[in-house]
Structures are given as structure tokens and as C-alpha cells.
C-alpha beads as a LAMMPS data file, in Angstrom:
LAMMPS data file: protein, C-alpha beads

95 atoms
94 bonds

1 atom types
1 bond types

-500.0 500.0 xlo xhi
-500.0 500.0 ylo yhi
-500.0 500.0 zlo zhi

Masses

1 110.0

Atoms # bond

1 1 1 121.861 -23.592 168.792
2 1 1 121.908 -20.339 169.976
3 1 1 121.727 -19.034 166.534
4 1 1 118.067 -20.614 165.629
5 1 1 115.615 -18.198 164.870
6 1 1 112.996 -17.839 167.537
7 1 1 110.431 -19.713 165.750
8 1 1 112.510 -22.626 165.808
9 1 1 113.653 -22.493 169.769
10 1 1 111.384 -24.406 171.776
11 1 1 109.959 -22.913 175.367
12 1 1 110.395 -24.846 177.969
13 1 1 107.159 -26.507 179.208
14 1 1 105.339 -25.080 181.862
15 1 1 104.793 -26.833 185.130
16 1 1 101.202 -27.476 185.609
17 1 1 101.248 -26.782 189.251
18 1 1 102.455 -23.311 188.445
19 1 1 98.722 -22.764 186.707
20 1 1 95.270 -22.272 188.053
21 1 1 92.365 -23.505 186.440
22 1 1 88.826 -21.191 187.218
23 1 1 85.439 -22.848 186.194
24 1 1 82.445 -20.064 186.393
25 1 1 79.187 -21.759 186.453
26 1 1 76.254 -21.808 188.714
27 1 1 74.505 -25.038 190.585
28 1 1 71.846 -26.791 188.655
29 1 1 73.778 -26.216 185.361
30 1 1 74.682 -29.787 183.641
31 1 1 77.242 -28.371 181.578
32 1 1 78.842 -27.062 184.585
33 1 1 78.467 -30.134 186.280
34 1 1 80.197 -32.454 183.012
35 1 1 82.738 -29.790 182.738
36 1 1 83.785 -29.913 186.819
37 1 1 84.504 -33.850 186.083
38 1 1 86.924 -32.962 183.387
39 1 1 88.489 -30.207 185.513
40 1 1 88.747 -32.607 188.495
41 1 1 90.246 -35.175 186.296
42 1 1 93.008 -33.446 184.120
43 1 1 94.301 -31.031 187.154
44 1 1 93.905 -33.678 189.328
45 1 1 96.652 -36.090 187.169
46 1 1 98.586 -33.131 186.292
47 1 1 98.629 -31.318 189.905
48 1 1 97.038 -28.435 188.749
49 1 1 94.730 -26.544 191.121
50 1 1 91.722 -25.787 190.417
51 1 1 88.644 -23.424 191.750
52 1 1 84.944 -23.023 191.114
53 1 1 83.549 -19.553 190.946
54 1 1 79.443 -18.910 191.287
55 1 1 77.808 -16.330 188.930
56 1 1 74.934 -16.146 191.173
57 1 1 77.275 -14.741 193.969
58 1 1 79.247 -12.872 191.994
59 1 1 77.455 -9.758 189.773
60 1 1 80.751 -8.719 187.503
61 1 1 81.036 -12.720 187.032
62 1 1 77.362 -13.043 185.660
63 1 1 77.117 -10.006 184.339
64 1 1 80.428 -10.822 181.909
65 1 1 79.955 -14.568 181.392
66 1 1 75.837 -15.408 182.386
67 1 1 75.606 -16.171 178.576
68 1 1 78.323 -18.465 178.239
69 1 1 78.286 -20.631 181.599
70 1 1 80.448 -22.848 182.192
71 1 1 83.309 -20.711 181.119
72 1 1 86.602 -22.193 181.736
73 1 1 89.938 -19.820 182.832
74 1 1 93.669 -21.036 182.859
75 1 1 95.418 -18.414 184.726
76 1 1 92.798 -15.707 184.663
77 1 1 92.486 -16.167 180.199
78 1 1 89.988 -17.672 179.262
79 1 1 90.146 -20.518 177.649
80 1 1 86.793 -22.589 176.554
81 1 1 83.108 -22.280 177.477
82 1 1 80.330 -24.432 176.936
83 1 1 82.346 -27.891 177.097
84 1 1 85.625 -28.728 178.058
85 1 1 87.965 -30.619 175.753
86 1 1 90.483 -32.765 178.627
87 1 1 92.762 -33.259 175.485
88 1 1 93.083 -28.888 174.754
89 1 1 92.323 -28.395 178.672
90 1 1 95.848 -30.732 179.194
91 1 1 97.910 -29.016 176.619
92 1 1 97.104 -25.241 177.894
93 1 1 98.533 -26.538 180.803
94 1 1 101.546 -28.399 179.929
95 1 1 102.689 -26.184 177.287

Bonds

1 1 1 2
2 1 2 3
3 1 3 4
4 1 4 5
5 1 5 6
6 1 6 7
7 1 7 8
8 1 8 9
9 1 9 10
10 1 10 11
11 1 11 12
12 1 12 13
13 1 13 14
14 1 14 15
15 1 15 16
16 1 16 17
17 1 17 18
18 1 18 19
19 1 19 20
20 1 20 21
21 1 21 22
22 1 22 23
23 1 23 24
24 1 24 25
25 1 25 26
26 1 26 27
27 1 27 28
28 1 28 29
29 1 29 30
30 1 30 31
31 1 31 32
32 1 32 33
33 1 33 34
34 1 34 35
35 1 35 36
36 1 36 37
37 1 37 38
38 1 38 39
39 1 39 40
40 1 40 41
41 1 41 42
42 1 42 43
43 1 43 44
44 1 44 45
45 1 45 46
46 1 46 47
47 1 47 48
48 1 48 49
49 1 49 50
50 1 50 51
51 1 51 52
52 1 52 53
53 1 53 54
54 1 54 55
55 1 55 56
56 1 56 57
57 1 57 58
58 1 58 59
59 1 59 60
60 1 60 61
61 1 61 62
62 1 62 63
63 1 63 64
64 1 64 65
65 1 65 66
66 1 66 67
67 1 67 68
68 1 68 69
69 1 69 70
70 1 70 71
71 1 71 72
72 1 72 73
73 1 73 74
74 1 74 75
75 1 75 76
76 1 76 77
77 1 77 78
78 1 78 79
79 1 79 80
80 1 80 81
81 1 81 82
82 1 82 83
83 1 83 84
84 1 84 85
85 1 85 86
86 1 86 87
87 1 87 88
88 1 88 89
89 1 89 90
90 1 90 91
91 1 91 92
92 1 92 93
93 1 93 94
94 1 94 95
């Protein structure tokens, strides 16, 4: 085994609870509001945690994302905006 290439070695799945997920949205935004329910959901069966950032109290957070609210981060990358897939929002965290 410990002569497989690396493209063949498989990395050891990550522990979701090791991960932080980051919605950035704003209240009265629907999409932010649908994509909170995922994020609830999938951290809250995998043990992730999860946080909700403003844009309206935040001026680097608007002025970086305003156009692409709700923005999703896993460990400070971003990693979907607009809609959340649970399915690709699941895997990023499992690994």
C-alpha cells in the first residue's frame, strides 16, 4: 500500500464537527431564509456548527458579497451562493 501513487491513496474523511459553516445574508431575503433551513438541517445531522453573518452590519461583508447574498462559507472558502445544494453542502463536509 504504501507504494500507491497519491492519486490512488484515499484521505481520510474529515470530521464534520471539525468544520464551520458561515451563511452571509441579510433579513427579509427568501433565499437566505430557504438556504438557513438547509444549513440548520445538514450541520445539524452531521454536528457541524454553523453561524449567520449580516451584510447590513458588516461593510467588508456587503461590500464583497451584496451581489451574491446568501453566500455560503465552509471554513472561511466559499462554497455556493444563491441556493444551497444539502447533497454538495454534506459532502464538503464529510470529505
Amino acid at each position: 500500500m504504501a507504494d500507491m501513487t497519491p492519486l490512488l491513496r484515499r484521505r481520510p474523511r474529515k470530521n464534520p464537527a471539525d468544520s464551520t459553516v458561515t451563511l452571509i445574508g441579510k433579513p427579509g431575503c427568501h433565499l437566505c431564509d430557504a438556504a438557513e433551513t438547509v444549513i440548520a438541517d445538514v450541520c445539524g445531522e452531521l454536528g457541524a456548527r454553523w453561524e449567520k453573518k449580516d451584510i447590513t452590519q458588516d461593510e467588508e461583508l456587503h461590500r464583497k458579497y451584496w451581489e451574491q447574498i446568501p453566500v455560503i462559507l465552509v471554513d472561511g472558502a466559499q462554497h455556493d451562493f444563491w441556493r444551497v445544494d444539502p447533497d454538495r453542502l454534506r459532502k464538503a463536509l464529510t470529505g
